[in-house]
C-alpha positions, -999 to 999 in steps of 0.1 A, spaced: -94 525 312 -56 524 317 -57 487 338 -78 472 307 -57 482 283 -22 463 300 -50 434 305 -48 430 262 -15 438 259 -5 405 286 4 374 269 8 355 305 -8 325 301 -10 323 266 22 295 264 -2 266 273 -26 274 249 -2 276 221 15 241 232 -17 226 232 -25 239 194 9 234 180 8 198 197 -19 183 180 -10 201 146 26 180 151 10 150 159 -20 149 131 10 157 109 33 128 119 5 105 116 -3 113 87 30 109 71 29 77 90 2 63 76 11 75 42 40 55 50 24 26 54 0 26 28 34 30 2 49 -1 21 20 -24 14 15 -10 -21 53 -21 -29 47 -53 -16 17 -64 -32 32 -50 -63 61 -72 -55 44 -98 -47 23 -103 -82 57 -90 -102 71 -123 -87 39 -146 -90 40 -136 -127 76 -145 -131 71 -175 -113 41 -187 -135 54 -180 -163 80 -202 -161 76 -229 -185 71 -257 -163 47 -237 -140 8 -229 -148 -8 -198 -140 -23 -216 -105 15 -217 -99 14 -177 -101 -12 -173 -85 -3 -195 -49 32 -183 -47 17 -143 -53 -3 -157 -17 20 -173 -1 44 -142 1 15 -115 1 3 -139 32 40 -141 48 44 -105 48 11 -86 54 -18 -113 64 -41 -133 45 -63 -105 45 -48 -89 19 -41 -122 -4 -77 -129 -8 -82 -116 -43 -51 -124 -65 -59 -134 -104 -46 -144 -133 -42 -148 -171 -24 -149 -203 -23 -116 -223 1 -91 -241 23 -70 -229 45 -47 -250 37 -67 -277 45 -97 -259 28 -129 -249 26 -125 -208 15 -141 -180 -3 -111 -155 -11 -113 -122 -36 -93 -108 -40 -87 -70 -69 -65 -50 -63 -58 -17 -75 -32 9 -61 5 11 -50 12 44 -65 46 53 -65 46 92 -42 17 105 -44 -13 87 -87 -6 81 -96 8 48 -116 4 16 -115 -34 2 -103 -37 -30 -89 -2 -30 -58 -6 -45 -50 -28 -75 -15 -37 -88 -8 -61 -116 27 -78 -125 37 -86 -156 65 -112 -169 70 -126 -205 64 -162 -208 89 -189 -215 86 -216 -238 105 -245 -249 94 -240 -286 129 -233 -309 
């Protein structure tokens, strides 16, 4: 009985095991904050992106088409024409405000650059300018 009992207490062995847990708990962990990562980056740009369009088309020499292209163009320089697909816009209020908002849909990244279309929506905002005194 005396043999099996040092068996229990003898942690050789154990060392690989451990590595091997602790391992992939490290690396699920740093991709996950990688990804997280990534999903923030393309959220700021889009968001950008539309804040600009908006400012751009509501300019007042500019239409909201005006908005709208320049909102693709840099989405499209920056991340891919995927995610420029679905970029609105239109006159409204904001604050009180006449505005010109942009609306942009694009995927959310949830493994790599795959995820759910149209998962995240960001809109821009930007008051419009007129020549009216």
């Amino acid at each position: 009985m005396l043999p099996l009992r040092r068996m229990h207490r003898d942690d050789s062995g154990s060392a690989p095991a451990e590595f091997v847990m602790v391992g992939a708990l490290l690396t699920v962990l740093t991709l996950s904050v990688m990804q997280l990562g990534l999903a923030l980056h393309i959220r700021n740009t889009v968001l950008d992106a539309a804040s600009e369009g908006a400012r751009f088309g509501a300019l007042a020499d500019n239409r909201l088409g005006d908005g709208v292209q320049r909102t693709r163009d840099l989405i499209t320089s920056a991340l891919g024409a995927g995610y420029a697909a679905d970029v609105t816009a239109s006159y409204g209020t904001y604050l009180g405000h006449p505005s010109a908002v942009v609306i942009v849909r694009t995927p959310l990244p949830l493994i790599g650059l795959v995820g759910i279309d149209g998962g995240l929506e960001v809109s821009g905002h930007a008051s419009v300018e007129t020549l009216d005194r």
